[in-house]
C-alpha positions as CSV (number, residue, x, y, z in Angstrom):
1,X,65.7,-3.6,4.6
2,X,64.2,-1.5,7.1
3,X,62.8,1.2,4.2
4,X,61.6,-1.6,2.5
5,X,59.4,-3.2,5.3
6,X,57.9,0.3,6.4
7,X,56.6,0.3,2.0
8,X,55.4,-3.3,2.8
9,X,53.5,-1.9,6.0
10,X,52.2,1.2,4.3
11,X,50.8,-0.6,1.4
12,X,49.6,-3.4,3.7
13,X,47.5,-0.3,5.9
14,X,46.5,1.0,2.2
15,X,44.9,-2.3,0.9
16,X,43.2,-2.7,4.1
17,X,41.5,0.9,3.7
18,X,41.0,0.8,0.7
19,X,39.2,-2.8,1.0
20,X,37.1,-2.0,4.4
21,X,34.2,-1.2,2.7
22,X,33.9,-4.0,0.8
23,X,34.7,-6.5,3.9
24,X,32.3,-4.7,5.9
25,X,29.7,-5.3,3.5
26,X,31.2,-9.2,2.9
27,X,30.4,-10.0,6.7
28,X,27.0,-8.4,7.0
29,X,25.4,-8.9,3.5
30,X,23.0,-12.1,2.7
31,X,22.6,-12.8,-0.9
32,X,19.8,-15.0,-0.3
33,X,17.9,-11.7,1.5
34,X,19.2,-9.6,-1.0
35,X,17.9,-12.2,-3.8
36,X,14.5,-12.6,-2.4
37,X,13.9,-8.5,-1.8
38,X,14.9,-7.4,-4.9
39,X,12.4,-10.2,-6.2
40,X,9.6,-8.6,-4.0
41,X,10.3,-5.2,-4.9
42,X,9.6,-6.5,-8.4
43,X,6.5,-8.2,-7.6
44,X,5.0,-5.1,-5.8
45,X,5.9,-3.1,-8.3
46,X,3.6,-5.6,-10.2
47,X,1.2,-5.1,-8.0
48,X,0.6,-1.4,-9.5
49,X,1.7,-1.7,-13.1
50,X,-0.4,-3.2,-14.5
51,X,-2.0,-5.5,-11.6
52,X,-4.1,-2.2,-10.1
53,X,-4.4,-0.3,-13.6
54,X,-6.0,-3.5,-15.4
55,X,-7.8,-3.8,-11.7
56,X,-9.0,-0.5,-11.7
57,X,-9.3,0.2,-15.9
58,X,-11.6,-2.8,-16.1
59,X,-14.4,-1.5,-13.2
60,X,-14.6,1.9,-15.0
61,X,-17.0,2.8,-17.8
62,X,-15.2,2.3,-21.2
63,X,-14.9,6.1,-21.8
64,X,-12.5,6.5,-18.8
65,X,-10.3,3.5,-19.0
66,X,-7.5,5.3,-20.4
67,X,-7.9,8.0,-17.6
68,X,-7.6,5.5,-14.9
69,X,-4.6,3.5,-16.5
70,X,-2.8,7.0,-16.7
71,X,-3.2,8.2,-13.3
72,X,-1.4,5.0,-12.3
73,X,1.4,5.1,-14.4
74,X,2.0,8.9,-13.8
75,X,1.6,8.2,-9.9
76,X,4.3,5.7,-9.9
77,X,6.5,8.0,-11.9
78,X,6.2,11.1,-10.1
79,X,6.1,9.2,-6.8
80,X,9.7,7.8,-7.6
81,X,10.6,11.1,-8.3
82,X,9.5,12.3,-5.1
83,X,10.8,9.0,-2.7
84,X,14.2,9.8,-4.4
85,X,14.3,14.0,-3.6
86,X,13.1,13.6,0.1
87,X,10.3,11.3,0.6
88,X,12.4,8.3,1.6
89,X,14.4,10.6,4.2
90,X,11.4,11.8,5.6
91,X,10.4,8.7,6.0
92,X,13.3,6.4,7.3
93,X,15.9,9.3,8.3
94,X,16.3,10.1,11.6
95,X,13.9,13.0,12.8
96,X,11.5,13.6,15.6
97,X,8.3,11.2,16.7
98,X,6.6,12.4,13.5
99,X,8.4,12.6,10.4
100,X,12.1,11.6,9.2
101,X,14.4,14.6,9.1
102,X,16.5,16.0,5.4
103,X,19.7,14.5,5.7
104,X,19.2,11.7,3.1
105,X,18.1,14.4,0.5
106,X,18.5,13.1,-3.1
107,X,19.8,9.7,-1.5
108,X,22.9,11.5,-0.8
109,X,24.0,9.1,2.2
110,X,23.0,6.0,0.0
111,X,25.9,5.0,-1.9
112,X,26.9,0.6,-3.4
113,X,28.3,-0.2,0.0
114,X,25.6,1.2,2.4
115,X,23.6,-1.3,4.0
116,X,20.6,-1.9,5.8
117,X,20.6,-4.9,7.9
118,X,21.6,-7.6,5.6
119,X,20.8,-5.7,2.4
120,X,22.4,-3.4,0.4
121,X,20.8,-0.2,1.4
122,X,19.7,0.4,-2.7
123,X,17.6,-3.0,-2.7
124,X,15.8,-1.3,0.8
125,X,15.5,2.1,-0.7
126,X,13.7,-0.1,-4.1
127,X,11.5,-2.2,-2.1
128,X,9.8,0.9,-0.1
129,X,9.9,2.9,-2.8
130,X,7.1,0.4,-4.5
131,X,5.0,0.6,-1.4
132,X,5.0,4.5,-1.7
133,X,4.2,4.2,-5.1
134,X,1.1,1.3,-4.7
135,X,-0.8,3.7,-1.6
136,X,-2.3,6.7,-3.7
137,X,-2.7,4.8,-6.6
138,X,-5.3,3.0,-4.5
139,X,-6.5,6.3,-4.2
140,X,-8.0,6.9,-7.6
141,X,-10.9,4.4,-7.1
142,X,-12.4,6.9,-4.5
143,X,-12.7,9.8,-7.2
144,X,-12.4,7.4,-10.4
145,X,-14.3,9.0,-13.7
146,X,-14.2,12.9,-12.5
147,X,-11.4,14.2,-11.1
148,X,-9.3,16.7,-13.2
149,X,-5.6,14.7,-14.4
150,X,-4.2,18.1,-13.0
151,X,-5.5,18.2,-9.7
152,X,-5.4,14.5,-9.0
153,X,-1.3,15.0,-10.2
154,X,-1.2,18.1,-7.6
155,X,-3.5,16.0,-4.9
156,X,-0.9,12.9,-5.2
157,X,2.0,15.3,-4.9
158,X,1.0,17.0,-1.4
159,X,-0.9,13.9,-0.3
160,X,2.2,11.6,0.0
161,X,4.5,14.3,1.4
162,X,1.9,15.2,4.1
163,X,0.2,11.9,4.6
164,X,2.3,8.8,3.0
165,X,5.7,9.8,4.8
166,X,4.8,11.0,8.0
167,X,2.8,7.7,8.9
168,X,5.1,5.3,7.1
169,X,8.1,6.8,9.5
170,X,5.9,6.9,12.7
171,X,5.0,2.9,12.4
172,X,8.0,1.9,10.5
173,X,11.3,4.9,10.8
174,X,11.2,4.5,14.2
175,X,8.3,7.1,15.0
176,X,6.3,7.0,17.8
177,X,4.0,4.3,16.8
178,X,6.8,1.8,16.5
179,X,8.0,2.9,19.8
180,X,4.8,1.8,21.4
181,X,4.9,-1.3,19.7
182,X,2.4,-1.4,16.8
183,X,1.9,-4.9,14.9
184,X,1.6,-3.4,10.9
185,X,4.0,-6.1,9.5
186,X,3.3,-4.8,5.8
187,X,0.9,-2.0,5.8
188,X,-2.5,-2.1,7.2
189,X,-1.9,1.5,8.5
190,X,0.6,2.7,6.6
191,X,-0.8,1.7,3.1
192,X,-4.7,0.3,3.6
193,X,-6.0,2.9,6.0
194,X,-4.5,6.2,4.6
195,X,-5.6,4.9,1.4
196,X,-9.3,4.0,2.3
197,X,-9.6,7.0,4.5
198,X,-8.6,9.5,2.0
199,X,-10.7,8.0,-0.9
200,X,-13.7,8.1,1.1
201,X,-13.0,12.1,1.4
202,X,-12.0,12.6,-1.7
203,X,-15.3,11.1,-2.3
204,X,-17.4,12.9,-0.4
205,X,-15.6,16.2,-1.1
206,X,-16.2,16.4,-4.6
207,X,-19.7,14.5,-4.6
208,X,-21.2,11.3,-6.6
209,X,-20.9,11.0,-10.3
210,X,-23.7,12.6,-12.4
211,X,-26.4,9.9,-12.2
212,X,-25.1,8.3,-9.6
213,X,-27.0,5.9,-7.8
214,X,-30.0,5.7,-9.7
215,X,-27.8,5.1,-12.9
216,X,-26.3,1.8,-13.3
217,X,-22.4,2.2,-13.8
218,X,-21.2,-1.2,-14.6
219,X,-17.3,-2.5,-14.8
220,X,-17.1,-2.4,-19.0
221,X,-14.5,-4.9,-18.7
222,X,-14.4,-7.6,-16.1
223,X,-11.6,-10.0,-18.1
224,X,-9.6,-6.8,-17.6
225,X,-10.8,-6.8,-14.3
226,X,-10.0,-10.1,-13.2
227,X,-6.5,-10.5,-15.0
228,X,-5.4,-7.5,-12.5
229,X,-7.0,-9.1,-9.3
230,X,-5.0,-12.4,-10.8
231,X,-1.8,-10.0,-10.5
232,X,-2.9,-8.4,-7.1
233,X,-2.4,-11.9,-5.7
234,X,1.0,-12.9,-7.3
235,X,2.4,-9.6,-6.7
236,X,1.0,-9.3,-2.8
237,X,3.2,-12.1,-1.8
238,X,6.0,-9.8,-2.3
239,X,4.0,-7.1,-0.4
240,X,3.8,-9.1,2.8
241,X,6.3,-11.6,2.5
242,X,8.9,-9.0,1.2
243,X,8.3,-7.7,4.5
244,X,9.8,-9.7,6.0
245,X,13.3,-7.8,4.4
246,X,14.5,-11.5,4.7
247,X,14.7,-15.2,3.2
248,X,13.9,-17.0,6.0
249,X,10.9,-18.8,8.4
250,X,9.0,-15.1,8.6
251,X,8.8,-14.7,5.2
252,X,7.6,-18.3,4.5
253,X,5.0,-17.9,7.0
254,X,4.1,-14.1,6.1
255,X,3.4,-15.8,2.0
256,X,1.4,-18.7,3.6
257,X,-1.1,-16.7,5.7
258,X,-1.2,-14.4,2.7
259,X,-2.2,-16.7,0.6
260,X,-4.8,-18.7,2.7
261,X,-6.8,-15.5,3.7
262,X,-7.0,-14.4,0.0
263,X,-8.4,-17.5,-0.8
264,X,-11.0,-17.2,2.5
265,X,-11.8,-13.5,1.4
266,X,-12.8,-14.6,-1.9
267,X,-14.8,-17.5,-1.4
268,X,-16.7,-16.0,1.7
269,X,-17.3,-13.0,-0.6
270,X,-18.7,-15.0,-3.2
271,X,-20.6,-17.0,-0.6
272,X,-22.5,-13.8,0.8
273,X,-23.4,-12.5,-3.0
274,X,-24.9,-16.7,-3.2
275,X,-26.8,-16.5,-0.4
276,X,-28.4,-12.8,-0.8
277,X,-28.8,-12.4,-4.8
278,X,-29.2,-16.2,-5.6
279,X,-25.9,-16.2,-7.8
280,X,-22.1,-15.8,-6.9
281,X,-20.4,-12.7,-9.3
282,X,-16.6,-12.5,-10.7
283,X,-16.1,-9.0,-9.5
284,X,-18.0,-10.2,-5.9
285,X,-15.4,-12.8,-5.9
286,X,-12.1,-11.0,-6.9
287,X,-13.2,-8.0,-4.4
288,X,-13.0,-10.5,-1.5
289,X,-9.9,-11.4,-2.7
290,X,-8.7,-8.5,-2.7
291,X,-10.1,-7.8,0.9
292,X,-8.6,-10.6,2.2
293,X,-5.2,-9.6,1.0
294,X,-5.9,-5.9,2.1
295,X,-7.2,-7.1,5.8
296,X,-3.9,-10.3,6.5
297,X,-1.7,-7.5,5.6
298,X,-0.5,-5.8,9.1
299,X,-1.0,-9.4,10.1
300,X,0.8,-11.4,7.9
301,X,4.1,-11.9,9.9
302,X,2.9,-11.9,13.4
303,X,0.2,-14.6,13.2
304,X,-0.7,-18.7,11.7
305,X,-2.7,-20.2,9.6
306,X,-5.5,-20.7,12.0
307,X,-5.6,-16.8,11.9
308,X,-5.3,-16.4,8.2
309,X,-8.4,-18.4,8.2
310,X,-10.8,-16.4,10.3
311,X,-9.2,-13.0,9.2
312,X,-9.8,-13.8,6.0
313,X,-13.4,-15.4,6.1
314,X,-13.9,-12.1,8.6
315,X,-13.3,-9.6,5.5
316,X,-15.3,-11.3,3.3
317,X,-18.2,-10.8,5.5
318,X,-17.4,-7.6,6.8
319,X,-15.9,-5.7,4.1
320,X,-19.0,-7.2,2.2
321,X,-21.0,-5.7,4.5
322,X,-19.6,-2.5,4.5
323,X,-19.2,-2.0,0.6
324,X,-23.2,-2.7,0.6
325,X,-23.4,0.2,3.3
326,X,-21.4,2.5,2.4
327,X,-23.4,2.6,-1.5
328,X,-26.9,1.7,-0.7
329,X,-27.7,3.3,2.8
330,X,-25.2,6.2,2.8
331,X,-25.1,6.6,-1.1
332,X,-21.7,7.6,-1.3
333,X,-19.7,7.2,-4.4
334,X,-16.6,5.7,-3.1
335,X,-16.5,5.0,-7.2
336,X,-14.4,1.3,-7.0
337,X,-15.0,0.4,-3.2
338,X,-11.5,1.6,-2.1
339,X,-12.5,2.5,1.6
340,X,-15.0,-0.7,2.4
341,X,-12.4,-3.0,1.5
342,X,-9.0,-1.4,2.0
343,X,-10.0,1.0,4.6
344,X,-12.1,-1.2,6.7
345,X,-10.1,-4.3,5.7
346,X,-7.1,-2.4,7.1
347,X,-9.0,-1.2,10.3
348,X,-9.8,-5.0,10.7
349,X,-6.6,-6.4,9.8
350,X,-4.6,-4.2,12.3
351,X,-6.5,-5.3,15.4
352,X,-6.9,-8.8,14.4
353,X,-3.4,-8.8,14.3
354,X,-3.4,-8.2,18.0
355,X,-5.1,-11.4,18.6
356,X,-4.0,-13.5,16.6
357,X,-0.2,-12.6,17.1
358,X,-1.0,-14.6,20.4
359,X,1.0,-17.6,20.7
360,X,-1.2,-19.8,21.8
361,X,-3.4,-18.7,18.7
362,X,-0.4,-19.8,16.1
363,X,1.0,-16.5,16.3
364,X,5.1,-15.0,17.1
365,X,3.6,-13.6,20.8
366,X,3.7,-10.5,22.2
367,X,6.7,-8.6,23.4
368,X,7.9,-9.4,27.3
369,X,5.5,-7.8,29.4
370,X,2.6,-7.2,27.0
371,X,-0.4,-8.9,27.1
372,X,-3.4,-9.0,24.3
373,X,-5.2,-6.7,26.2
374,X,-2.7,-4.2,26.2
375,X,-1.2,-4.9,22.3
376,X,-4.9,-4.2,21.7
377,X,-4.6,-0.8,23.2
378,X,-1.9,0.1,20.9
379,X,-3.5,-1.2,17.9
380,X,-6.9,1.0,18.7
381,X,-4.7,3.9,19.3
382,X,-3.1,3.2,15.5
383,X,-5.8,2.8,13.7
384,X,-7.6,5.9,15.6
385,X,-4.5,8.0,15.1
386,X,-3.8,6.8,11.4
387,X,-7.8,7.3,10.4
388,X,-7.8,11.1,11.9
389,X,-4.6,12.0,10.7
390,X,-5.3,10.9,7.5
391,X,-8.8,12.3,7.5
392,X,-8.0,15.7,8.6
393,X,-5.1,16.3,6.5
394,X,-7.0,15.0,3.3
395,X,-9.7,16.8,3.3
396,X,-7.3,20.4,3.5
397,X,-5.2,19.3,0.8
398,X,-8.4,18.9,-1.4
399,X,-9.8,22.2,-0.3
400,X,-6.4,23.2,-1.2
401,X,-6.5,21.9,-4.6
402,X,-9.3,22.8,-5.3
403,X,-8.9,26.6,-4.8
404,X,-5.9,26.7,-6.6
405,X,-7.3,24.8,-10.2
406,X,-9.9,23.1,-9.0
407,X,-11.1,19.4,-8.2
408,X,-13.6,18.6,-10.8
409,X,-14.4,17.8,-14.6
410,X,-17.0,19.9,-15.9
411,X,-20.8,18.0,-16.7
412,X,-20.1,17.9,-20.3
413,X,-16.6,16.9,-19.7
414,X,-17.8,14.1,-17.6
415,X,-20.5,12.7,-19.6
416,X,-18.3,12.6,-23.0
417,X,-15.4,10.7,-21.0
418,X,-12.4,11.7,-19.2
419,X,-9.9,9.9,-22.1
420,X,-11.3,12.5,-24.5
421,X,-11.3,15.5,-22.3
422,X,-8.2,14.7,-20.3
423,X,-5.9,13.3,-22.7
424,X,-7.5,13.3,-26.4
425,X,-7.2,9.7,-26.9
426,X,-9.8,6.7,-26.5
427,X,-9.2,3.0,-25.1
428,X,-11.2,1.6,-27.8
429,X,-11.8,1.6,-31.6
430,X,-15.2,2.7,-32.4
């Protein structure tokens, strides 16, 4: 009787080992967060295939389109190689104040029963993986129509090891940004600044496009155009209310404010071409749209509706502003606006944020003992740090790239097309 209880008791202590992980995971995993993230994750991937190729393809002369379509698929494919090697340990593994440390390599501590928070650690893994993706993609409006496929492959490589997961672990793995307390709810630093800033130096680094400004170069195909800024929208509500990493009153509120400063950043946009050319423009008009999306971003779970409203109309006039300055007075060929609107709409958004995440503005408040003027400190010391570090590092790794097989299309290469000298094919018929 005795031997047969002690079988009873071992395979009792056996079932309950052997089940552990799975209870473990039964009393802290969410279905509905797990539902609505793995629903985000697809929506940002959206965002990049196809929302930013068609985006981007459509604003490019019709001898590049193929170019630009390419250097976004091929960024999310090698970037996904890269976030799976060591980019997501260096971002979200535990390291120093800068940068993640190597013991996640290849994923090897991420396994069906991991979790993170009420997720299964996978769906996590998924959803930043998009946003590492989405950031240098950006990218390719600054040097759009002239930049070898080969060094902008070898540029994308060294840019998100050196730039991408270093700043996504200071604000968000627990780096030292986070631990003074930076609002970036979904990326105005991590994604919309290192992406503005770097275009602009790619930009100025490898100099305007032959003909450039005196030539006109005019979006060949603005139904393209305007079918990706349609899925730039759709997809951003996974962006920022994704980030919320739950289903609940943050996320709802984070798709809201999303939403209603898109809508502002568009129609203010449109407004300001009205009143200074005498007629409102589809690509005016999805450019504010996409500034206003760009600039609520670090904001979107921290303040209301009341903020959505003047951070939105706010990068419609400003980002407006600075896309006019940045062309006309300084005549530099930031080729599809990528730093006037998702630089400076970054900039904007992240200390906006600051404000508005005052409760007595709509907002969530501020931490105990922190006061707007003080949150404000931290957000000017973000966007200062981000913007330098970003700048600085950029403009080596082109230097870099360029010694090694250089930046640059030749004239003739440039002037027949980029599809044809880059990849032998063409977007069109003829």
């Amino acid at each position: 009787m005795n031997n047969l209880l002690s079988l009873k008791s071992r395979l009792v202590i056996l079932l309950i080992l052997f089940m552990s992980p799975v209870l473990a995971m039964a009393e802290t995993l969410d279905t509905g967060d797990t539902a609505w993230i793995l629903t985000s994750t697809a929506l940002v991937l959206f965002m990049t295939l196809p929302g930013l190729a068609l985006f981007y393809g459509g604003l490019v002369r019709s001898k590049n389109v193929l170019s630009v379509l390419m250097q976004c698929f091929v960024i999310a494919c090698v970037v996904s190689i890269l976030w799976v090697v060591y980019g997501y340990s260096l971002s979200f593994a535990e390291g120093n104040s800068f940068v993640g440390g190597l013991g996640n390599l290849f994923l090897g501590e991420v396994t069906r029963a991991s979790m993170s928070g009420t997720l299964p650690e996978t769906v996590f893994v998924m959803f930043q993986m998009t946003f590492a993706i989405i950031t240098p993609a950006l990218i390719v409006g600054g040097f759009a129509e002239r930049m070898k496929f080969s060094a902008m492959l070898l540029f994308s490589i060294i840019w998100v090891t050196l730039v991408y997961f270093p700043i996504c672990h200071m604000v968000w793995g627990g780096g030292w940004l986070a631990e003074k307390g930076l609002l970036d709810f979904a990326g105005g630093t991590v994604v919309h600044i290192t992406a503005g800033v770097a275009a602009i130096v790619a930009a100025l680094v490898m100099g305007n496009r032959n003909g450039f400004p005196t030539t006109p170069m005019m979006p060949h195909n603005m139904t393209m155009t305007v079918t990706g800024a349609g899925m730039l929208w759709v997809g951003w509500f996974g962006f920022n209310a994704g980030s919320a990493v739950a289903a609940n009153g943050d996320a709802g509120m984070a798709m809201l404010v999303t939403h209603i400063s898109a809508a502002c950043g568009a129609f203010t946009w449109a407004v300001m071409e009205w009143l200074r050319y005498g007629k409102p423009s589809a690509l005016g008009t999805v450019t504010g749209m996409v500034a206003g999306l760009g600039t609520i971003t670090p904001a979107s779970g921290f303040v209301g509706p009341m903020g959505a409203l003047v951070i939105g109309i706010s990068a419609g006039v400003i980002c407006f502003i600075a896309t006019g300055f940045i062309k006309r007075k300084l005549k530099i060929d930031d080729s599809l606006d990528v730093f006037p609107v998702h630089g400076v709409g970054g900039m904007l958004g992240t200390f906006m944020a600051g404000i508005f995440a005052a409760s007595s503005l709509g907002g969530v408040g501020y931490a105990e003992g922190v006061t707007m003027g003080s949150q404000l400190g931290v957000q000017v010391i973000g966007i200062v740090f981000t913007f330098a570090w970003t700048a600085v590092v950029t403009f080596i790794i082109l230097k870099v790239v360029n010694a090694i097989i250089g930046l640059r299309v030749s004239d003739e290469d440039e002037t027949q097309g980029l599809d044809i000298t880059e990849h032998d094919e063409r977007g069109y018929i003829i």
